[in-house]
N, C-alpha and C positions, 0 to 999 in steps of 0.2 A: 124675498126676491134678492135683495142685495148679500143673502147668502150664498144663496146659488151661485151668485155672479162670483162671489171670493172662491170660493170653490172651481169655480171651472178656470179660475187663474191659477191653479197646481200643475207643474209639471213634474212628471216623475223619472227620470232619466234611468235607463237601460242599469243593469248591474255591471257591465264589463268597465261602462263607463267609467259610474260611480268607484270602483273598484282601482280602478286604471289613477284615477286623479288621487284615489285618499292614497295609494300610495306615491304619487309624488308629492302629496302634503308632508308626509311621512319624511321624506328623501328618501326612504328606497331605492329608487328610480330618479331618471333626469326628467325636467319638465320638458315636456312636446310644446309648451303654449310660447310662440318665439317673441310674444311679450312679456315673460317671465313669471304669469298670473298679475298683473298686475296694469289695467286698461285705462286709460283716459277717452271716455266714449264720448268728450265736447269736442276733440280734437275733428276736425272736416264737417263739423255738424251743418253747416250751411251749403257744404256741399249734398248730404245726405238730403236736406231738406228740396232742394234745387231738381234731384232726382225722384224723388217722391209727388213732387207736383207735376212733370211730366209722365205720369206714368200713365198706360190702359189699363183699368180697370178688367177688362175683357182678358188680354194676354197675362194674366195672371200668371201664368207657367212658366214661363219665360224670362221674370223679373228676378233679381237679386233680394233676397225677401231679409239677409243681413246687413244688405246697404241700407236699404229702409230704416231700421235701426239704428244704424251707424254703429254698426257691430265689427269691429276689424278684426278680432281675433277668430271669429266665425264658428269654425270645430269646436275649438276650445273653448267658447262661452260657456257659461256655467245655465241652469235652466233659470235663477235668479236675474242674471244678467237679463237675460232675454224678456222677462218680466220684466225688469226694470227700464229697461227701455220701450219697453209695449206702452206704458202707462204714461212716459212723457211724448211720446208721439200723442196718446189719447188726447193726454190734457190740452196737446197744442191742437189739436185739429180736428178736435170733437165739432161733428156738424152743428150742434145747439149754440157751438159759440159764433158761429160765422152764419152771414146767409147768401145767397150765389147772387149773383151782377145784378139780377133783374127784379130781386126782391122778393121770388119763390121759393118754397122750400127746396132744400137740396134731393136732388135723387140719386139716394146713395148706391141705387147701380151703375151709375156715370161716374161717381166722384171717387179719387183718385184715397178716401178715406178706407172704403172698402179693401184697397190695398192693404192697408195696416193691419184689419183685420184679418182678411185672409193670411198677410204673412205670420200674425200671430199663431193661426190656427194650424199653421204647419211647423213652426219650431216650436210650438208651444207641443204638441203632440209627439212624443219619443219616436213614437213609429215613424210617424210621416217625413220627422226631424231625420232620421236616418237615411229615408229614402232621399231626401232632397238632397242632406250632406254626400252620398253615394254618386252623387253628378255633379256634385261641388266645380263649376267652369271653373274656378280658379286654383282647381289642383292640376299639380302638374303630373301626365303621366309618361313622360321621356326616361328613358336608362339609359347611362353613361354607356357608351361602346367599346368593343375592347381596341386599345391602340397603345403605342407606348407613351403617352403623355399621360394618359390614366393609369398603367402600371406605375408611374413613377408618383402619383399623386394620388394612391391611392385610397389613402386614408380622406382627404380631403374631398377628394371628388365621389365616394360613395357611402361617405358616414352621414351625409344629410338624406341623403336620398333612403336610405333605409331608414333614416328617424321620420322621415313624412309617410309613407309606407308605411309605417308601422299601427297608423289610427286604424288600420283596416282589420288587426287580428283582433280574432273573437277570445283568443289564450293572452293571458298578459302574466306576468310581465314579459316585453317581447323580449330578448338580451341584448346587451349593446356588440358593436361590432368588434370593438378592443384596440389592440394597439399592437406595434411589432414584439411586443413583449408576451403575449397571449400565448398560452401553451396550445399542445395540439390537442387537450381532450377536450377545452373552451372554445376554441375555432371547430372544432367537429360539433362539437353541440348546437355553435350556432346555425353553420349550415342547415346541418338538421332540421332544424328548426325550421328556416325561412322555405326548405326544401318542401317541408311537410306545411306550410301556411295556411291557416284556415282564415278565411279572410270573410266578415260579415257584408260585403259589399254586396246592393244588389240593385238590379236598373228596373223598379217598377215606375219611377218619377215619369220616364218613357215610354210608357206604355202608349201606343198610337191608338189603339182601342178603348174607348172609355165602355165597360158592362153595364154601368145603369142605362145607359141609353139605347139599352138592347127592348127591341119591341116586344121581345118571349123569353123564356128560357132555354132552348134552344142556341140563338143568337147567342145569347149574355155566354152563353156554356163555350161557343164558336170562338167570341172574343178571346172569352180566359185564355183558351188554349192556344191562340196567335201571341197574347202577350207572355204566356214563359215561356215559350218556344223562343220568343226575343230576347229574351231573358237570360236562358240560357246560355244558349249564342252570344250574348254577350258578357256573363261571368266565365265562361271557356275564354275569352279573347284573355278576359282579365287576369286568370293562371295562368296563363300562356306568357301574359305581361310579365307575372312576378318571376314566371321558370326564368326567363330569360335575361331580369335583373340579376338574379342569384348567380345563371352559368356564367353570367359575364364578370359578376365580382371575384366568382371562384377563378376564371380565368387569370384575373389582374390583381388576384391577392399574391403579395409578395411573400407571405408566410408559408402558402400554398408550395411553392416553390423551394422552398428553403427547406420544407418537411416530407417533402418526395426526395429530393437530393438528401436528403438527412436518412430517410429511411432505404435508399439507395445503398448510399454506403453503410448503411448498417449491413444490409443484405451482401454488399459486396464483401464488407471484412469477414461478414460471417461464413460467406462460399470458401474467402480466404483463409480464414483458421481451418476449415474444414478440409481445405485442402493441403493444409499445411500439416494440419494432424492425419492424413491418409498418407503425406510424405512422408513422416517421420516416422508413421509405423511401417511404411514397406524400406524406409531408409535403416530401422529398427531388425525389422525383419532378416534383410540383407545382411548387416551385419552379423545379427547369430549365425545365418547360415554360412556367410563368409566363416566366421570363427568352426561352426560344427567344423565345416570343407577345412580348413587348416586342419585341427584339431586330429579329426578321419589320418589326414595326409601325414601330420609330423608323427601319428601312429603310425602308418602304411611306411611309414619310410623307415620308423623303429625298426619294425619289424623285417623290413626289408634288410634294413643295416644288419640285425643279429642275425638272419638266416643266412645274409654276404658274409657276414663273421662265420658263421659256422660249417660253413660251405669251405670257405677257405681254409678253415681247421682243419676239417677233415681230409682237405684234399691237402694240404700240409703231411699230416698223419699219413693218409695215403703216401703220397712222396716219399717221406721218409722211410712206411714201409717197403714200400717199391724196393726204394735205393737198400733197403737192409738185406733187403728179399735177393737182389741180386748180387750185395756182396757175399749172402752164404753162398747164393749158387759158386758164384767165382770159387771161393774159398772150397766147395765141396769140389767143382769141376780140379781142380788145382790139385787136392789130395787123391781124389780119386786118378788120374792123369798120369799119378807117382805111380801108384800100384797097378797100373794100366788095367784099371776095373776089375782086379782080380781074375782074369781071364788069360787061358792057356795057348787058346787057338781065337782067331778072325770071328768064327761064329757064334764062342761064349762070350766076347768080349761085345759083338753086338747083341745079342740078348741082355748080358748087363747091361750098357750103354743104355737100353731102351725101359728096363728098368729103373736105371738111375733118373731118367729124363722123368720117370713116370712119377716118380718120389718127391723130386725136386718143384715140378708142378704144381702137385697136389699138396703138399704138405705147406701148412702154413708158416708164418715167422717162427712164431716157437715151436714149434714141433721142427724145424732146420736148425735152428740154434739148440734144440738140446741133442737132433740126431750128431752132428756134428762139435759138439760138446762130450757127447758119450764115445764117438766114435774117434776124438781126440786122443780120452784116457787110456786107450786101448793100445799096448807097447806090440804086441806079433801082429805080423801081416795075416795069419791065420785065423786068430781073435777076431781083425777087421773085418777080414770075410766071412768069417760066420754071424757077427754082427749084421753086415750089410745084405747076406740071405735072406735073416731072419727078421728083416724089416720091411726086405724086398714078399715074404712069405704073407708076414699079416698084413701087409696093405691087400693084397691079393684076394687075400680069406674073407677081409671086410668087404673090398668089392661086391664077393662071391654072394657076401649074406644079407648084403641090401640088396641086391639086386632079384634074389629069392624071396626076402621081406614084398617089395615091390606085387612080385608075380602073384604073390598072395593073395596080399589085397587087392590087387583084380580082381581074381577071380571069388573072393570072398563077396566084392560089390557087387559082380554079374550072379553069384546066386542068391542075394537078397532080392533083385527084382521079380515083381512079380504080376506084369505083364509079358505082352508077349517076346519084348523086346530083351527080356530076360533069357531065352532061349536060343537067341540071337548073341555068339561070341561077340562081346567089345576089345577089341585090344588097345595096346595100352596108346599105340599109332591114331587109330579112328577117337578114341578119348580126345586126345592132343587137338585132331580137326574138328571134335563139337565143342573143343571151350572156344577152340579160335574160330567156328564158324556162329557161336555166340556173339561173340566181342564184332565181326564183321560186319553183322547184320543186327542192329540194335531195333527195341523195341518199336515199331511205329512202323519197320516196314514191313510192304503189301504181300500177304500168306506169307508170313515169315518163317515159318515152322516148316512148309513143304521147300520152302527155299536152302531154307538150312540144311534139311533131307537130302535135296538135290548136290546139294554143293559137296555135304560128305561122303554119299556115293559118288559122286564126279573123284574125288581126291584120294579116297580111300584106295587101297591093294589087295585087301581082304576078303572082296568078291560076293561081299556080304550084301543084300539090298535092303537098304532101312525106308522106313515110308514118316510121315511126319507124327506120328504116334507113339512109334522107336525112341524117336529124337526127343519127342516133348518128357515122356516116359526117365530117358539118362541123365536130362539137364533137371527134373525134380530130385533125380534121386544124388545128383551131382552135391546140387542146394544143398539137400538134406544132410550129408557129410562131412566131412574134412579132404575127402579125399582131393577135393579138386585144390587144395589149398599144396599138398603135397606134390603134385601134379605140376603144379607151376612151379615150383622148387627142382622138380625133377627136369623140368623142359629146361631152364637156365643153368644144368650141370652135363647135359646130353651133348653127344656127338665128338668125344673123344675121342672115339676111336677114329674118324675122321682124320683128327688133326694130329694124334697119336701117328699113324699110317705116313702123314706127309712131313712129320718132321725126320720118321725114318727113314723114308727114301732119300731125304734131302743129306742126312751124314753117311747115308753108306749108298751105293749103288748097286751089289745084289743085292736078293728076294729071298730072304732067308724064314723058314717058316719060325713059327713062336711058339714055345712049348710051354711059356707062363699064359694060360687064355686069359688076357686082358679082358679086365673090363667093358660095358659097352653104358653104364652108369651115370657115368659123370663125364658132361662137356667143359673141353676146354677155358680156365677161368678168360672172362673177357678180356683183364689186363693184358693178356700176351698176346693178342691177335690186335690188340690197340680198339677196342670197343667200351663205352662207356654203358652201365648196367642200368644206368636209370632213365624212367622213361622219359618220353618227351614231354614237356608242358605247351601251351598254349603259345606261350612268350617264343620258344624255340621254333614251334610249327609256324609261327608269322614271320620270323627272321627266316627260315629258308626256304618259304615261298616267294618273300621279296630278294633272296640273293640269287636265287633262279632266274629271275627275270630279269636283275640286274646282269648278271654275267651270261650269255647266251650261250650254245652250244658251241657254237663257230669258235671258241676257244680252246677247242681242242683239251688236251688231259692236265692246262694249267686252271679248266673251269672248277675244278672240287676242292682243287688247294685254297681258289678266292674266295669259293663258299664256305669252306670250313672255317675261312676268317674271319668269318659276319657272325659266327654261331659262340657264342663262350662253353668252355666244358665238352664241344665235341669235333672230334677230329676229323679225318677227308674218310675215314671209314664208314664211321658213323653216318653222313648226312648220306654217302652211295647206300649205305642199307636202308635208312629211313627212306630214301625215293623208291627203293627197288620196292620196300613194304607198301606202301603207298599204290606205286604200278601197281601191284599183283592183288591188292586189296580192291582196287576200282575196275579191273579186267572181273576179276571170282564174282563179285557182288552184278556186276553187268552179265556175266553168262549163265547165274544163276537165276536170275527172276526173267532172262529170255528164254530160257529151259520151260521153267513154270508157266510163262506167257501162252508158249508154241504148244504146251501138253494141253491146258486148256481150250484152246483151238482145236 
């Protein structure tokens, strides 16, 4: 029997416990016990005693079953302790040694002994030991609130409060809460931690239901179910509790604050460098391009500079030959003038005249400096005139046999075709109006081909009717040739005879017929009617549409001298024919596709 009895005095304490304490034996960990493990349980003993003889037996539930003991450290006792004090409460107030007032034995359902047992059988018991500690009255469950007195003391005001907290987790060791020195992956762990708490706590001590004294099983099944449902409900309260220790620490941790603003401007320098490296590559960027755009330019301007050099050269060269050009004339006009053109009578001397004019024109610098060189060395007036016949004869001849050449190859290209428009005379006139009714009406515009048709029959004298078949038909075979390259060599030496005719009216005043038949070959070079031969560029066609608009009509015949000012390289002839081309080009182009327009209607 007195084995039993030693045996049923073991208490076996929980592992998280046991666990929890060897490592603060250890030092691992700081001790929880706030008397440092180390008890004087004679201290209040008379107090302890004083309340133990007051007590109800009955309200058992209700009592403080570590004051009975005189246990202060409570949680923390060890399951020795609590033994060890069971046994001197026994020895003092075991009923055998005392007997009650009246001299009968004690009835240990009334006496206040029973107490001692019962409180043994609850901390002596792990389990029960847990539940009752779990309602511990004398734990505190208040959490500091967030205000600025607790940010500012925050270490102070929330490092106890999560040391007493902390008997609760079922995981140990808990971590401590640190110090302002604490990095951020140890402050992150610990939230974590208290976040995710798993806390042993549970409130069966309060169960209002007791099961055994259920009449059925039924009943007893009814009770369970009201006490976890209480249960429940009140470990929910007690998460609830810890969530809101935690958010409110997390609120008033100063570190907390320090490693948002730290990761802040991390984020910020880091938008900054990134914006700093997007600047410096479009500031990067910029300047290559700037340098390309220079680089383009102080090319663009090279090259401008050598063509303004060459430009000048030439027109230099020009000049000079000009001025040579006209000192031979002088010099011929001057010798010929002696010999009065070798001429007898009024009507030889203008047939020469008209001759000479025609020599003087056409012939180039050298070909004047040698005729006028050879016609130097030459001592008899008779010599000269047969000299100046026989030069006046083969320019003539030459005329005669280009211009034979010419009619040739016309008519050589109109019998290589071999549709229908081959059968159909081109002469060398309606040629002349398909390259230019080509160039008018460039590719894109609307039935170009019958427009082009239309516009050469509108132009042409020939009386010939071409349809757009004709046309497409000359301008392939045009392609296919040289001829057309010829052709425009021929149109910029044409209409001599024109100016041939008006420079002889102009020295003589009768109508004398011509018995050398001039040429009809070769036009007037440009220099002498004062036209520039080259065409216009783009540069020139913008300068004299804006000198048009600057100088208006109302100026009467000083308008083409202001414009001719605005233009480099071309004189008051020049820009009147470029307008006049211009008019006649946007008149032809407009009557031609209303022609086309009205037929199809």
């Amino acid at each position: 029997m007195s084995h039993i009895n030693e045996m049923s005095l073991v208490c076996i304490e929980s592992y998280d416990i046991w666990i929890h304490r060897l490592l603060q034996k250890l030092g691992l960990i700081e001790s929880d016990d706030p008397s440092g493990g180390v008890v004087d349980y004679t201290v209040d003993d008379h107090l302890s005693e004083e309340y133990l003889l007051g007590l109800d037996p009955k309200d058992w539930k209700n009592q403080d079953h570590y004051r009975i003991f005189n246990i202060h450290n409570r949680f923390y006792a060890t399951a020795d302790d609590v033994k060890k004090q069971y046994r001197l409460k026994v020895l003092r107030h075991h009923p055998d040694k005392r007997t009650s007032a009246t001299g009968l034995p004690i009835d240990l359902d009334l006496d206040y002994y029973s107490c001692i047992t019962r409180a043994y059988e609850i901390l002596g018991d792990p389990i029960k030991r847990r539940s009752y500690d779990s309602i511990d009255h004398t734990f505190d469950d208040e959490i500091p609130s967030i205000n600025a007195s607790n940010k500012s003391n925050f270490y102070r005001v929330f490092r106890p409060v999560f040391k007493l907290n902390a008997r609760w987790s079922n995981r140990q060791p808990v971590p401590e809460l640190g110090n302002e020195r604490s990095d951020v992956s140890y402050v992150n762990k610990f939230y974590n931690f208290w976040y995710d708490f798993d806390s042993w706590r549970e409130y069966s001590w309060l169960d209002e239901e007791e099961k055994e004294k259920g009449e059925n099983r039924e009943e007893r099944r009814w009770m369970e179910k009201q006490n976890k449902a209480a249960r429940a409900q009140r470990k929910k309260e007690e998460m609830q509790r810890m969530r809101q220790l935690v958010d409110n620490a997390y609120q008033c941790d100063p570190r907390i604050a320090r490693f948002k603003e730290e990761e802040k401007q991390k984020k910020l320098s880091q938008k900054l460098a990134k914006q700093q490296s997007i600047r410096e590559k479009q500031l990067e960027e910029e300047r290559l391009k700037r340098e390309a755009e220079e680089k383009q330019r102080l090319e663009k301007l090279e090259k401008e500079n050598e063509l303004k050099a060459k430009k000048n050269e030439e027109k230099k060269q020009k000049e000079f030959v000009k001025k040579q050009i006209r000192k031979e004339r002088k010099l011929l006009e001057t010798m010929f003038e002696t010999y009065d053109y070798f001429a007898k009578n009024e009507s030889k001397r203008i047939d020469n005249l008209k001759e000479f004019d025609k020599i003087i024109k056409i012939y180039s610098l050298e070909e004047l400096q040698t005729f006028r060189e050879e016609f130097s060395r030459l001592e008899s007036e008779d010599s000269k005139r047969d000299f100046f016949l026989k030069k006046i004869d083969d320019l003539n001849s030459k005329l005669d046999s280009e211009r034979i050449g010419l009619s040739s190859a016309n008519n050589s290209t109109n019998g290589q075709t071999n549709n229908i428009s081959s059968k159909k005379n081109w002469s060398y006139d309606d040629i002349q109006l398909l390259i230019k009714a080509i160039k008018l009406f460039p590719a894109g515009t609307p039935d170009r081909w019958a427009v082009i048709a239309k516009w050469v029959n509108d132009k042409s004298t020939s009386g010939v009717v071409r349809n757009h078949r004709d046309v497409i038909a000359k301008a392939k075979d045009l392609q296919n040739n040289d001829q057309s390259q010829s052709l425009k060599e021929e149109a910029n030496k044409n209409a001599y005879k024109k100016l041939d005719d008006s420079h002889a009216n102009k020295t003589t005043a009768p109508v004398v017929s011509d018995t050398s038949t001039p040429s009809q070959r070769f036009d007037a070079p440009r220099t002498l009617v004062d036209l520039n031969a080259n065409p216009w560029n783009n540069e020139e066609q913008q300068l004299l549409e804006q000198a048009m608009k600057t100088y208006p009509t109302s100026l009467g015949i000083e308008r083409w001298d202001l414009i001719s000012t605005c233009i480099p390289n071309r004189s008051r002839t020049d820009c009147i024919a470029r307008y006049k081309y211009l008019v006649d080009l946007v008149k032809s182009k407009r009557d031609a596709k209303t022609a086309i327009h009205t037929n199809k209607k």
